[in-house]
N, C-alpha and C positions, 0 to 999 in steps of 0.2 A: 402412384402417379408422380410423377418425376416431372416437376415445372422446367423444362428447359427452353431457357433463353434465348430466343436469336435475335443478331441486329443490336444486341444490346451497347456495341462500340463505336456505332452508324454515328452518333454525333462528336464524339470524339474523331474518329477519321476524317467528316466534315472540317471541325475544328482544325487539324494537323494539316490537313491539304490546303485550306484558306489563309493559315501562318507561313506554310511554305510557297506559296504564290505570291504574299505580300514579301516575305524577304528577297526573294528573287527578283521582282521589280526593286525594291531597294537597292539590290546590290546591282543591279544593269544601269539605276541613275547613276551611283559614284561610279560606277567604270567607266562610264563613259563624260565623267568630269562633270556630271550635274547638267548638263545640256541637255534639252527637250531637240531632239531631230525637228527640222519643217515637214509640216505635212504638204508636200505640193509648194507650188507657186504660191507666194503670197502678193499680194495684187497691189500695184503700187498708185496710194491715192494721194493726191494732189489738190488739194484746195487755195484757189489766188482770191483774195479778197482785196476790195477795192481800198486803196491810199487815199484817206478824207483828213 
């Protein structure tokens, strides 16, 4: 009876796919100069408080 393995690499290829997602976002910040894009309209608030 021959114990063979499968799957045995399942967390490693997790591993490798989650390093390669996070450098990819790393490297899309500095391209794009470290600026975060707006999402949408951002809403312009305005607060006048009273002169005492």
């Amino acid at each position: 009876m021959s114990g063979n393995k499968t799957g045995g690499n399942t967390g490693l290829g997790i591993l490798v796919g989650a390093m390669l997602v996070l450098v990819a976002g790393i490297a899309y910040y500095l391209f794009t100069g470290g600026d975060v894009p707006p999402i949408g309209d951002e809403p312009e608030i305005q607060i006048d408080l009273p002169d005492n």
